[in-house]
C-alpha positions as CSV (number, residue, x, y, z in Angstrom):
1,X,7.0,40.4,128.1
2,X,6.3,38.7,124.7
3,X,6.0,42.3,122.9
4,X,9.2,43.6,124.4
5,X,11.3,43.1,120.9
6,X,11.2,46.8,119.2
7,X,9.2,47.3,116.0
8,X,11.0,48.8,112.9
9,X,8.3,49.6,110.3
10,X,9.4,50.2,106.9
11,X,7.2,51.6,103.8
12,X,7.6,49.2,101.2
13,X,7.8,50.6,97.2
14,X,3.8,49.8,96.6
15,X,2.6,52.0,100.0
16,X,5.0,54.9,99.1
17,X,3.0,54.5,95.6
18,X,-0.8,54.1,97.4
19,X,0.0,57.1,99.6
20,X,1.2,59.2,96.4
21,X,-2.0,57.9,94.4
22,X,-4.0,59.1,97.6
23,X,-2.2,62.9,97.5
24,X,-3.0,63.3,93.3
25,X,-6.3,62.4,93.5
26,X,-7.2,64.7,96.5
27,X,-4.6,67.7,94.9
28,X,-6.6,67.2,92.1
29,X,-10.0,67.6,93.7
30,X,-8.7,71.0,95.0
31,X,-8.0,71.9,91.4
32,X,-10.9,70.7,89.6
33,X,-13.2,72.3,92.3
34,X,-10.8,75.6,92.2
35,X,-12.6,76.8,88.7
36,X,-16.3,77.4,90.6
37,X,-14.8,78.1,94.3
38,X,-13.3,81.5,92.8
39,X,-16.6,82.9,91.7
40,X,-18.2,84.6,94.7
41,X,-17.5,83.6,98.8
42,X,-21.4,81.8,98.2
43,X,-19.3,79.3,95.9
44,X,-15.8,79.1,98.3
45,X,-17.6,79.0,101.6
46,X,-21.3,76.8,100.8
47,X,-20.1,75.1,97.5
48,X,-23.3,77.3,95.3
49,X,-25.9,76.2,97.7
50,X,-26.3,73.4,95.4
51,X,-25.2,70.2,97.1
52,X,-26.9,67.1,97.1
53,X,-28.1,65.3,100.8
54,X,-25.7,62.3,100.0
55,X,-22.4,64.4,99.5
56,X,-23.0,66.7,102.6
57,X,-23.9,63.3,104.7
58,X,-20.9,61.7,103.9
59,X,-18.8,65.2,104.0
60,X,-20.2,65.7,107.5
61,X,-19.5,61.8,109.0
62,X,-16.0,62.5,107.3
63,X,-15.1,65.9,108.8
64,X,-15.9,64.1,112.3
65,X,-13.9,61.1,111.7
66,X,-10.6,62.6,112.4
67,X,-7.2,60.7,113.0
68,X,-7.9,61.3,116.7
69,X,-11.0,59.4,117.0
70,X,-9.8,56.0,116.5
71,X,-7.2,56.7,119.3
72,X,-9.7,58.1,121.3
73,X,-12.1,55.7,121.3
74,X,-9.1,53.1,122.0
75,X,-8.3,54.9,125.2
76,X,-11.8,55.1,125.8
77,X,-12.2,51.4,125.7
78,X,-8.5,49.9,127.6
79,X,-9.5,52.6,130.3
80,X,-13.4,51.9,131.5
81,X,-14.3,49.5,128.5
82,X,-16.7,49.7,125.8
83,X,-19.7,51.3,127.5
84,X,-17.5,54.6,128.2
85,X,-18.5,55.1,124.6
86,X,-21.9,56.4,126.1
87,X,-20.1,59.5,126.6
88,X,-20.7,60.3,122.6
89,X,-22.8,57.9,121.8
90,X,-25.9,60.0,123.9
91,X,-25.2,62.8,121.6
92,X,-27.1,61.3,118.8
93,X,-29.9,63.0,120.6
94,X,-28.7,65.7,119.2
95,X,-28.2,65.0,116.3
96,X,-31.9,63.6,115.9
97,X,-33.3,66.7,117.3
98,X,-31.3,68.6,114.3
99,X,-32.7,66.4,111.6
100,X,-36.0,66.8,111.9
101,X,-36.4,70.1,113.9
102,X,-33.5,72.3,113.1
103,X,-32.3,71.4,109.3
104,X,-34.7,72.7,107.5
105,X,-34.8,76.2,109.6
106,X,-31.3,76.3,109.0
107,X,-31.8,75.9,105.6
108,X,-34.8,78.6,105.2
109,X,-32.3,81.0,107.0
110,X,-30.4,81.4,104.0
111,X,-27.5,83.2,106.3
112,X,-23.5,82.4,105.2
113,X,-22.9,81.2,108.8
114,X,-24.5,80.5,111.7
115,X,-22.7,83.6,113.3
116,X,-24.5,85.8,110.8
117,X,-27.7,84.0,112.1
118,X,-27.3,86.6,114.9
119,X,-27.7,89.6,113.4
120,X,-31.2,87.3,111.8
121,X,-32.2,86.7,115.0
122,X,-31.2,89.9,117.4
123,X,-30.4,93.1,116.1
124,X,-28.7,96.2,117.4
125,X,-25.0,96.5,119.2
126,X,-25.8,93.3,121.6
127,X,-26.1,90.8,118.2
128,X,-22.9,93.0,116.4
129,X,-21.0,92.2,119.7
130,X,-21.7,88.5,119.6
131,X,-21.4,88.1,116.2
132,X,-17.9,89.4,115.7
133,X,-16.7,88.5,119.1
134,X,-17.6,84.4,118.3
135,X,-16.0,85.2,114.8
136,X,-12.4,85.5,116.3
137,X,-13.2,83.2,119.2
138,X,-14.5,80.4,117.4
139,X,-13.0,81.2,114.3
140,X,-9.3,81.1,115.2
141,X,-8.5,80.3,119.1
142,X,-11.5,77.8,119.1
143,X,-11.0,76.4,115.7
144,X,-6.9,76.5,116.1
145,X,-7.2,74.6,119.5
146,X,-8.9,71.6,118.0
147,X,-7.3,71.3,114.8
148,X,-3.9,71.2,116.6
149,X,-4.9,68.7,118.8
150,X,-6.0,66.7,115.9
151,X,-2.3,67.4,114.6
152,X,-1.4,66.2,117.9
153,X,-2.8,62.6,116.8
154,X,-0.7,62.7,113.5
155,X,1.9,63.2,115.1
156,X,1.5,60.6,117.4
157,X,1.6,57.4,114.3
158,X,4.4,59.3,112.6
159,X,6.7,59.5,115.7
160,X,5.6,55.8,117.1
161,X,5.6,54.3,113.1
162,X,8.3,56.0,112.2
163,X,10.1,57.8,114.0
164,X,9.5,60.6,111.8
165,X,10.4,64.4,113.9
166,X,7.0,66.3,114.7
167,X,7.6,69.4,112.1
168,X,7.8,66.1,109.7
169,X,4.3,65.0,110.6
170,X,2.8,68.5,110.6
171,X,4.0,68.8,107.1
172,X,3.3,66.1,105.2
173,X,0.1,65.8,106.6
174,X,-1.1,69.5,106.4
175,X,0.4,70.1,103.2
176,X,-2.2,68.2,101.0
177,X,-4.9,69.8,102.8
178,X,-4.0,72.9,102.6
179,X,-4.0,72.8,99.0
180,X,-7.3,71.7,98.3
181,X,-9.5,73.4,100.4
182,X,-7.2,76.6,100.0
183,X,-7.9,76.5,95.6
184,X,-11.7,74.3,96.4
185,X,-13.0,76.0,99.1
186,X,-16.0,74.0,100.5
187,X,-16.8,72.1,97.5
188,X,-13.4,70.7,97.0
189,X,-13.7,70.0,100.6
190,X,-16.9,68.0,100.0
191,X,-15.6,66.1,97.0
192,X,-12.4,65.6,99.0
193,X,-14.1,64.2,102.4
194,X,-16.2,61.2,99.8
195,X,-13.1,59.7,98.5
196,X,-11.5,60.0,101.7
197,X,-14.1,58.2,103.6
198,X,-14.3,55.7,101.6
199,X,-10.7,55.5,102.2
200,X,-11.0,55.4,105.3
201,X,-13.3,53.3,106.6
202,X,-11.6,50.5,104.3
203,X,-8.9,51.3,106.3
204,X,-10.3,51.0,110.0
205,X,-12.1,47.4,108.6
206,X,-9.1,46.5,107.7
207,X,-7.1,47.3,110.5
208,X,-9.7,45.7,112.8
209,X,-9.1,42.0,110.9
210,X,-5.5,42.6,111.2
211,X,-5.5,43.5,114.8
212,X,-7.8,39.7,115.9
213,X,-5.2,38.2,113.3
214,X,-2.5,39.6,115.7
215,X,-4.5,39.1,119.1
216,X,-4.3,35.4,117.7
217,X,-0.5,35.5,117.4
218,X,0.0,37.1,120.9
219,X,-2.3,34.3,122.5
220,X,-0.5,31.2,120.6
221,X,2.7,32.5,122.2
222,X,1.5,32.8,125.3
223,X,-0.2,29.5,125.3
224,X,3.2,28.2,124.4
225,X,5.1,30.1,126.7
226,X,2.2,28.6,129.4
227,X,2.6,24.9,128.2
228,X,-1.0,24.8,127.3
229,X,0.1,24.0,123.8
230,X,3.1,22.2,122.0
231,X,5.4,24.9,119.7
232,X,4.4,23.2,116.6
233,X,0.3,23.9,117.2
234,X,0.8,27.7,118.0
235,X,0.2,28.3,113.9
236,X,-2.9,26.1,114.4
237,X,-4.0,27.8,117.4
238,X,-3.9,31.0,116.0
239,X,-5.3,30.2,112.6
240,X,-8.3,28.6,114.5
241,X,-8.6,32.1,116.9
242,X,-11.7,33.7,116.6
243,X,-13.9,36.5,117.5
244,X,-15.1,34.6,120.6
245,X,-12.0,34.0,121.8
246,X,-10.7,37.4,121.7
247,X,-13.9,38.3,124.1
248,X,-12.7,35.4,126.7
249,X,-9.2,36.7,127.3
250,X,-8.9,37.4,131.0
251,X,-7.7,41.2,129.8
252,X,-10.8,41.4,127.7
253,X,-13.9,40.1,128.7
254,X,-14.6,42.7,132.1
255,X,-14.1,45.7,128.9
256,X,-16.8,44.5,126.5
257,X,-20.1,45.8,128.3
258,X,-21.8,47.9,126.4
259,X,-23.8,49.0,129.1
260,X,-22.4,50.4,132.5
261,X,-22.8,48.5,135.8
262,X,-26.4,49.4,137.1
263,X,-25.5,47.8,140.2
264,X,-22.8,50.6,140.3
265,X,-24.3,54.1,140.3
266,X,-20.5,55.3,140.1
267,X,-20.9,53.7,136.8
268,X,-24.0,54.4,135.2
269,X,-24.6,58.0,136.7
270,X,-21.7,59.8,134.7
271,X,-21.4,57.0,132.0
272,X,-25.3,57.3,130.8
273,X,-27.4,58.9,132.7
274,X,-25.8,62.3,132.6
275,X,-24.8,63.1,129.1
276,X,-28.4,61.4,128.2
277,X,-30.6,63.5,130.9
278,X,-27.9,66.8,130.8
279,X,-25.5,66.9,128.7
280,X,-27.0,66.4,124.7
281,X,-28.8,69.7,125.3
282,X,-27.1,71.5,128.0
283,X,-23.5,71.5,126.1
284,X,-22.5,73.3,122.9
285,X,-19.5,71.4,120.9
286,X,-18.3,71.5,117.5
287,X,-19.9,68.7,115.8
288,X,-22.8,68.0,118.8
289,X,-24.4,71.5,118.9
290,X,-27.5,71.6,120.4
291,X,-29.8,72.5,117.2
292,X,-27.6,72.4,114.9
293,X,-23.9,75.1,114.5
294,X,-20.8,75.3,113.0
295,X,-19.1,73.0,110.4
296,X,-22.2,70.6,110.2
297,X,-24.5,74.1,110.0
298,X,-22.4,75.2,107.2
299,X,-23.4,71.9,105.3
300,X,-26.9,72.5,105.9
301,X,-26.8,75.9,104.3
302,X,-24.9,74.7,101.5
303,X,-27.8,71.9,100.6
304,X,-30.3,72.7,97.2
305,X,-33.0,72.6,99.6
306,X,-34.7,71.6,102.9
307,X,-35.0,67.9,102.4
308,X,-31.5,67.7,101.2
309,X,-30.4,69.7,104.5
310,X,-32.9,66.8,106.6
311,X,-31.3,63.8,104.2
312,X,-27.8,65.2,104.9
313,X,-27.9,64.9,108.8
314,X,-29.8,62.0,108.7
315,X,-27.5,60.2,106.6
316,X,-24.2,61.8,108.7
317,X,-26.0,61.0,112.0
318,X,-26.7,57.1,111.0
319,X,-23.3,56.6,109.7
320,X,-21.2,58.5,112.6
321,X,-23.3,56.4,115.4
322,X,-24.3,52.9,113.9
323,X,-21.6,52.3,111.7
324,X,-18.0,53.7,112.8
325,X,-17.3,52.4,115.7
326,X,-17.5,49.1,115.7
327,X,-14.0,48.3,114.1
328,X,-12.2,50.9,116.3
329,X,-13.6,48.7,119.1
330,X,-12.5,45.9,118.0
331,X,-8.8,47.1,117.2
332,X,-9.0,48.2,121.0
333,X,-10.1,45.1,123.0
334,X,-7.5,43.0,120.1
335,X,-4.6,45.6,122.0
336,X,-5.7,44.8,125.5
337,X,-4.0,41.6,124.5
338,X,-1.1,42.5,122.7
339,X,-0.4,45.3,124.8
340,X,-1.9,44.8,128.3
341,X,0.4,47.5,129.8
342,X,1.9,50.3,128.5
343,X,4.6,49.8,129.2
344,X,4.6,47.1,126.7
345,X,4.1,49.6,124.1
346,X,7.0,51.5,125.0
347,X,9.4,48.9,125.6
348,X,7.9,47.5,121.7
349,X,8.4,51.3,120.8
350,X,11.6,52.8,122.7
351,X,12.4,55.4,120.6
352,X,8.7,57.1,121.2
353,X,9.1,59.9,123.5
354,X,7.4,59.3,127.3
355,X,5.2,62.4,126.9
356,X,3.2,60.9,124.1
357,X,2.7,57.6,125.8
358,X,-0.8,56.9,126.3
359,X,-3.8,54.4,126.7
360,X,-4.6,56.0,123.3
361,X,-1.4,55.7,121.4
362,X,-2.3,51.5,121.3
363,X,-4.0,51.9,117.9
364,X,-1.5,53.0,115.9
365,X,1.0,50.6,117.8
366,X,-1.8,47.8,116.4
367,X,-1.6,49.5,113.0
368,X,1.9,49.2,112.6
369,X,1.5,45.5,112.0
370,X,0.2,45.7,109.1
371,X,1.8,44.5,105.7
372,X,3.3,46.3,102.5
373,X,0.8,47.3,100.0
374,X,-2.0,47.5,103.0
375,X,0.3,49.0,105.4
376,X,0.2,52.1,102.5
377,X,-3.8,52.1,101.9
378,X,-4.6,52.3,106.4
379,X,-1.7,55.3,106.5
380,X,-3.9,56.7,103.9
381,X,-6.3,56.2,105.4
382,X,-5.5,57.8,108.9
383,X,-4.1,60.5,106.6
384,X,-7.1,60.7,105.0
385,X,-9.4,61.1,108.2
386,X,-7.1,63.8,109.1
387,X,-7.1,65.8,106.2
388,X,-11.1,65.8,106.2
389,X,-11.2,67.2,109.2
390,X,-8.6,69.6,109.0
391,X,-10.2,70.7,105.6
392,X,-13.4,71.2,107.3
393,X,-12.4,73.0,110.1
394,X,-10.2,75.1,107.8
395,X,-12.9,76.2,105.5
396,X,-15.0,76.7,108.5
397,X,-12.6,79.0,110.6
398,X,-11.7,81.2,107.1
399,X,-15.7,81.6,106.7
400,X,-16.2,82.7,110.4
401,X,-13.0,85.2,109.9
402,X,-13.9,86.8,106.2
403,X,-18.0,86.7,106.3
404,X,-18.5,87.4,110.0
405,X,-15.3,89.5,110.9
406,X,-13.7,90.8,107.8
407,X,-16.6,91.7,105.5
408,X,-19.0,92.8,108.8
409,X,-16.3,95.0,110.5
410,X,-13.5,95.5,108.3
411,X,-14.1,96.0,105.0
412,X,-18.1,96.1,104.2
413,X,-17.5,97.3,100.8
414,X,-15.3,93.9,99.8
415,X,-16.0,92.6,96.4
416,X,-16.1,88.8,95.4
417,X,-13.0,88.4,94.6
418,X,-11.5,90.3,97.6
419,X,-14.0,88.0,100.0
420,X,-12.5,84.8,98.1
421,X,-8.7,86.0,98.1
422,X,-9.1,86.9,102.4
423,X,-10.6,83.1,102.2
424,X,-7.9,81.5,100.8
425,X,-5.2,83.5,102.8
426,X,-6.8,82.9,106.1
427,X,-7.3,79.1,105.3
428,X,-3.3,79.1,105.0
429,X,-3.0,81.1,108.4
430,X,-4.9,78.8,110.2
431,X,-3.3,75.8,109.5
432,X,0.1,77.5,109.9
433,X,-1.3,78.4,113.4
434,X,-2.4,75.3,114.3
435,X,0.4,72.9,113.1
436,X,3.0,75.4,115.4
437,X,0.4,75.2,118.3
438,X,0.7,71.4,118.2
439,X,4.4,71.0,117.7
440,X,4.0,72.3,121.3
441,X,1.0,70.8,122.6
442,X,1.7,67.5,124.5
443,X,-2.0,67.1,126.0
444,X,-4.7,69.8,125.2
445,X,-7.0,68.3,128.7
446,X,-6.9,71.2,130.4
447,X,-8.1,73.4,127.7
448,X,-10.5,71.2,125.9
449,X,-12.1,71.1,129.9
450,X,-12.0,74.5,130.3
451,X,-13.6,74.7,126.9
452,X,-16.4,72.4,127.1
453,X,-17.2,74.1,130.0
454,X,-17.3,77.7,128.8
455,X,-20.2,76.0,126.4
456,X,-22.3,74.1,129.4
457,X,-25.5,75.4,129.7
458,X,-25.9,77.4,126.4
459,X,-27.4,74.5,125.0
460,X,-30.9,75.3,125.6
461,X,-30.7,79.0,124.1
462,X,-29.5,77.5,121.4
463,X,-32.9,75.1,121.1
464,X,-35.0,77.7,122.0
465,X,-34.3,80.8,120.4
466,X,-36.0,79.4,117.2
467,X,-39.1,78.9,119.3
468,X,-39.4,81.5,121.9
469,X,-39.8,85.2,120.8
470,X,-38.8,86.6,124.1
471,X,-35.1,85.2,124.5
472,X,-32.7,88.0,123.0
473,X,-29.1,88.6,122.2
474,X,-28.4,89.7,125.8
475,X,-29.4,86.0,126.9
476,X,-26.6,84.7,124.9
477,X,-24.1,87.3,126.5
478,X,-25.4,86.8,129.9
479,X,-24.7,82.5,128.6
480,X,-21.2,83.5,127.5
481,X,-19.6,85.6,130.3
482,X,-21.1,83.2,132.9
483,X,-19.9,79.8,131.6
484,X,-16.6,81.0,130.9
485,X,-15.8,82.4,134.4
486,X,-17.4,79.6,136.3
487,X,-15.3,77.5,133.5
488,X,-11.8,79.1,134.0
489,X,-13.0,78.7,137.8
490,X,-13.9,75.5,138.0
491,X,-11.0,74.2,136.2
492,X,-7.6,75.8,137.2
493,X,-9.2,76.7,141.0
494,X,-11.4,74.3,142.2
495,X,-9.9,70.1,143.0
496,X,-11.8,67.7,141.8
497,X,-12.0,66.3,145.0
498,X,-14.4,69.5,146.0
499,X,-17.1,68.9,143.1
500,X,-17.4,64.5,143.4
501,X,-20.2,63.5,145.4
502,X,-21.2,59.9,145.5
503,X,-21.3,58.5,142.1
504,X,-20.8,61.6,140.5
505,X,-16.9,62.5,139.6
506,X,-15.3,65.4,139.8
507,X,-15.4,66.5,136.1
508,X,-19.5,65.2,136.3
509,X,-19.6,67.8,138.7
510,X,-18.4,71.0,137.2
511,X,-20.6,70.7,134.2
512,X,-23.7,70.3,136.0
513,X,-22.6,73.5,138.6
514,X,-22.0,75.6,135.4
515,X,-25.1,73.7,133.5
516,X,-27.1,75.6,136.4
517,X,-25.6,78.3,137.2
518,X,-25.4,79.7,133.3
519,X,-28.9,79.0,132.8
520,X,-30.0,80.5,135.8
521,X,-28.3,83.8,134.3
522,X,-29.0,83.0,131.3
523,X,-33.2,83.5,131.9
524,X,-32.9,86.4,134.6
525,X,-30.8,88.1,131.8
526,X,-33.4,87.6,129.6
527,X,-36.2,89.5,131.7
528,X,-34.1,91.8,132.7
529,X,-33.1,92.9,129.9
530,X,-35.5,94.1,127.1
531,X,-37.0,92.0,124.3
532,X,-36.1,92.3,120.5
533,X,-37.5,95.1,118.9
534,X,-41.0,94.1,116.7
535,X,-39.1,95.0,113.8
536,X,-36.8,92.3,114.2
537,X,-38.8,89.3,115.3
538,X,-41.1,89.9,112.2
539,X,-38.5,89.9,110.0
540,X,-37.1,86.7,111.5
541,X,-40.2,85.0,111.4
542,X,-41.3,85.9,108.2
543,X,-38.1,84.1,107.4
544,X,-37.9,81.2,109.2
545,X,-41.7,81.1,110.0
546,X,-40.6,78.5,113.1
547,X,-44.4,78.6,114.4
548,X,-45.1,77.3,117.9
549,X,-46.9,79.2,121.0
550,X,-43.5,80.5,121.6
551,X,-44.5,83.4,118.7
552,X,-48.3,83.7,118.9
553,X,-48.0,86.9,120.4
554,X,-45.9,88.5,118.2
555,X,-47.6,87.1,115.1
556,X,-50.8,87.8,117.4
557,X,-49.7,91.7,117.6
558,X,-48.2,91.9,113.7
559,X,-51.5,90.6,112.3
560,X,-53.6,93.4,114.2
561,X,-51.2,96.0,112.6
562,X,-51.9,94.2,109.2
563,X,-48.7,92.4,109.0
564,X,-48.9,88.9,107.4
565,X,-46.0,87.7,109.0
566,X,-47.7,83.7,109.5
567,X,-48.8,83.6,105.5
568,X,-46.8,80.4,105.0
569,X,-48.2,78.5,107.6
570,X,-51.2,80.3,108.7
571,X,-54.4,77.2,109.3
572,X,-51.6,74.8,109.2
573,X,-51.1,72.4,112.4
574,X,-47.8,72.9,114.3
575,X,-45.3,70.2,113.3
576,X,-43.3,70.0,116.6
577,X,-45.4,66.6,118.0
578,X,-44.6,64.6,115.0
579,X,-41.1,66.2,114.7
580,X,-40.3,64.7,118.1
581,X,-41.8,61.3,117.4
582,X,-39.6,61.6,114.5
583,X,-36.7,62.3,116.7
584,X,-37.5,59.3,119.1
585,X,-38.0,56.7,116.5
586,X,-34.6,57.6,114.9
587,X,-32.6,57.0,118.3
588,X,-34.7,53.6,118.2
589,X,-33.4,53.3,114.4
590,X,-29.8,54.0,114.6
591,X,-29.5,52.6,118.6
592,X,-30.6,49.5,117.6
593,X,-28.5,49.4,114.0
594,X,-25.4,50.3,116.7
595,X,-26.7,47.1,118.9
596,X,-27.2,44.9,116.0
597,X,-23.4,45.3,114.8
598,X,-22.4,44.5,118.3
599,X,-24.5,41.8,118.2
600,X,-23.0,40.2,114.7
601,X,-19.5,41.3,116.7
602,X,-20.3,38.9,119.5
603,X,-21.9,36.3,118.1
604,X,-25.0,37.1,119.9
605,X,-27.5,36.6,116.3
606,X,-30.1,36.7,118.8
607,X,-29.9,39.6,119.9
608,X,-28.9,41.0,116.2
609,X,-31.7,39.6,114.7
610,X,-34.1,40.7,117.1
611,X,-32.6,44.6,117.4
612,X,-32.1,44.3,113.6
613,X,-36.1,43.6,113.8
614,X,-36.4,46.7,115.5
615,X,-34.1,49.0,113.4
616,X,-36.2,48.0,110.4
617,X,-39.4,48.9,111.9
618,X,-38.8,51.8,113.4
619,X,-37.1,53.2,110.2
620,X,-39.8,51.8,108.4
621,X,-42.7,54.0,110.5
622,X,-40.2,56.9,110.5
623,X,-40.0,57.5,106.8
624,X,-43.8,57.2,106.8
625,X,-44.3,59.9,109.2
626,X,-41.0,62.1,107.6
627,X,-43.2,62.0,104.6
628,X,-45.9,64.4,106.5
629,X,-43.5,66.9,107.0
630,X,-43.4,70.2,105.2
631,X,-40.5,71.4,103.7
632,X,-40.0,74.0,100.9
């Protein structure tokens, strides 16, 4: 094969000096943003409650572009081509319904986490339970799981780059990270994920130009290896490559749908049509929760104010759909020609172990063709993506295991400054956890399945519980122990082969068995268990005020006892209709910004212009009804 010769990459004096720069200035941030963080765990874990929408936008799209994701979305493309992206890109759904229906509660909550949000919502031993038992789950197994798989991924380009040993990669790329968001807490975090984005995406453009410059190469040789073309025109042939022609190589064109096969329900059925009719609401993720959780929850709370919670996700959602992926894509369908097989990447790379050779491991095989000086701003870069997202879910993980764990069970009685010190000391356990969990993880499938699974069908307690007086803590329990033993069940019991039927696959299947059978239990332990106690719902609406028919009857019954729960909305109409316009003109916005790249991408300037048309239109009518909202 062309690409059989072995690469050596070599760090030249200028990267070595980039990739120093890049470690100062983030160190740094930890230190400046170490003077606030130490005040109270308000300051370490939500930055003051202070932060502006534009920093917690670009915080949030940062935390979720990890070093993984370009690989990811690589494997995603070589294997079933571009339109397999559908299985994220329907989550901006989601992330729609969050903007402009579930910030702002968040926000008004005014709870630490969204694990204290249960002892908000529910009250007695049932909301206890949950929250300290997701505290630990989530908190550490949860939260160590991912971040060593995203470890995993670093260790992937240092080992195929360099051939650097895996306790190598864990620590030079944890050991950065650690330090700022162990001395920042949240806000250094925050400050750190801007300049690393920045970083970042500089980086992935960059590595997309570089990877068509290098398609070029691949095809000039094989045109002169073909006869097509004399030796001496292979520098013109390449210089004159283009966009176009990268999308008419025989390895390329059948991957660059962007939409499944219709003709081919085996296609479009688990491709589009599930995760948009099932799996945006039915599924609880990190990153994707239905209504809003976690690490992008924790930003919300840490905004001044409502709209800057609404501005945040709207800002994050736009940026992570419409403009990310777009150069990871092109980076992939430019390695479909300079490394049809893998086994060309392996027999480029020989000294890259067999275990870590995967349809995924083709983007940093393109990114090691890249020069000194540039070569040392993209391994920032990547570095950089990883360290946002380790930060985040570090900061996360210690808030879940001091606020929710620690000061609710262990030690009510904790000062500040004890709260902050258990902050910083569990931020350093978790990554020490994690980087030893990945120096022996070699694929984390199994568990991530069994994972996503223990979340299917919790999705819609997770919508509703804002809205519906009568669901309780004992719904979420009933939720929890369900999807995890149909989970564990489905996955290390039960073939594939048992669960595909027609175009649905086997995986397809399993979530929608435990989408049903979880919510099934989920409602009949509702009624059968009894509901919150009046005490408790009026104190959560008085909070949140969430309005809706779901609560007339409790603010029915506390206004005959004389209780004003409704003040701040009574005689005001119910948002929810124009909230969900909202939320169906900004998938029109951002779908259509997301088509419109691919459009410029393909030379199709029909098609960008007229989806372009769109975007601004729709954004245009959705700012004017955004402005009707309420927020305080």
């Amino acid at each position: 094969m062309i690409l059989a010769a072995s690469y050596s990459i070599q760090l030249h004096a200028i990267d070595y000096a980039i990739i120093a720069i890049f470690f100062v200035v983030v160190v740094g941030i930890g230190i400046w943003a170490s003077r606030s963080a130490g005040e109270s765990s308000a300051e370490f874990f939500l930055g003051g409650r202070g932060m502006p929408w534009w920093l917690l936008g670009i915080s949030m799209v940062a935390c979720t572009f990890s070093a993984d994701t370009p690989n990811l979305v690589t494997g995603m493309v070589r294997e079933s081509g571009v339109s397999k992206n559908w299985a994220w890109w329907a989550f901006l759904i989601t992330g729609m319904v969050t903007v402009f229906i579930y910030a702002k509660l968040w926000r008004r909550s005014n709870v630490m986490t969204d694990l204290e949000f249960y002892e908000l919502r529910y009250g007695g031993k049932p909301a206890s339970f949950l929250r300290g038992f997701r505290s630990i789950y989530l908190g550490i197994f949860f939260n160590v799981l991912i971040m060593a798989s995203v470890t995993l991924a670093i260790i992937k380009y240092g080992s195929l780059m360099f051939g650097l040993e895996k306790w190598e990669c864990v620590l030079y790329g944890s050991l950065g990270v650690v330090i700022y968001a162990t001395l920042g807490g949240l806000k250094g975090c925050i400050w750190a994920d801007f300049f690393q984005y920045g970083i970042a995406m500089f980086g992935a453009v960059y590595a997309a130009v570089v990877a068509l410059g290098e398609a070029a190469k691949t095809a000039a040789e094989r045109a002169v290896e073909a006869g097509t073309i004399a030796t001496d025109q292979a520098t013109e042939f390449a210089r004159n490559y283009s966009m176009a022609d990268l999308l008419h190589e025989a390895n390329v064109s059948g991957k660059i749908k962007i939409f499944p096969d219709f003709s081919d329900s085996a296609q479009w059925v688990p491709l589009l049509f599930i995760p948009v009719a099932v799996q945006w609401w039915s599924v609880w993720y990190p990153g994707a929760e239905p209504g809003g959780g976690g690490y992008i929850a924790q930003r919300m709370l840490a905004a001044k104010d409502e709209k800057n919670a609404i501005g945040a996700t709207l800002l994050f959602n736009f940026a992570h759909y419409a403009l990310r992926p777009w150069p990871w894509i092109i980076v992939a369908l430019a390695s479909l020609v300079c490394f049809p097989e893998l086994t060309d990447i392996q027999s480029a790379f020989p000294h890259v172990n067999e275990s870590v050779i995967a349809q995924d491991i083709a983007y940093p095989a393109m990114i090691s063709k890249l020069k000194p000086g540039f070569l040392g701003i993209v391994i920032a870069s990547i570095i950089a993506a990883y360290m946002s997202t380790i930060g985040t879910h570090l900061n996360w993980g210690s808030s879940y295991v001091v606020n929710d764990f620690y000061k609710r069970f262990v030690k009510p009685s904790a000062t500040e400054k004890d709260l902050v010190q258990k902050g910083r000391i569990s931020t350093v356990l978790l990554m020490v956890l994690a980087g030893s969990l990945s120096l022996v993880l070699t694929s984390a499938t199994e568990a991530f399945n069994i994972l996503l699974l223990s979340g299917a069908g919790s999705g819609a307690i997770y919508l509703l519980r804002w809205f519906w007086w009568r669901i309780n803590a004992w719904s979420e329990i009933f939720a929890m122990v369900v999807s995890a033993l149909f989970a564990f069940a489905l996955v290390l019991i039960v073939d594939d082969s048992a669960t595909t039927w027609g175009p649905i696959d086997g995986f397809t299947g399993k979530l929608l068995i435990s989408v049903a059978a979880t919510t099934v239990a989920w409602l009949v332990g509702t009624f059968v268990t009894k509901p919150e106690s009046n005490a408790t719902l009026r104190s959560f609406f008085r909070r949140c005020h969430p309005g809706g028919p779901g609560w007339a009857k409790v603010v029915a019954e506390a206004r005959s006892d004389g209780d004003m729960i409704d003040e701040k909305i009574h005689g005001q109409a119910w948002e929810m209709p124009v909230q969900l316009l909202c939320v169906f003109l900004g998938c029109v916005a951002i779908y259509c910004s997301l088509f419109t790249i691919g459009g410029i991408v393909y030379g199709n300037l029909v098609q960008a212009w007229v989806l372009g048309g769109g975007a601004l239109l729709s954004t245009f009518i959705l700012f004017k009804l955004f402005s009707r909202l309420r927020t305080e």
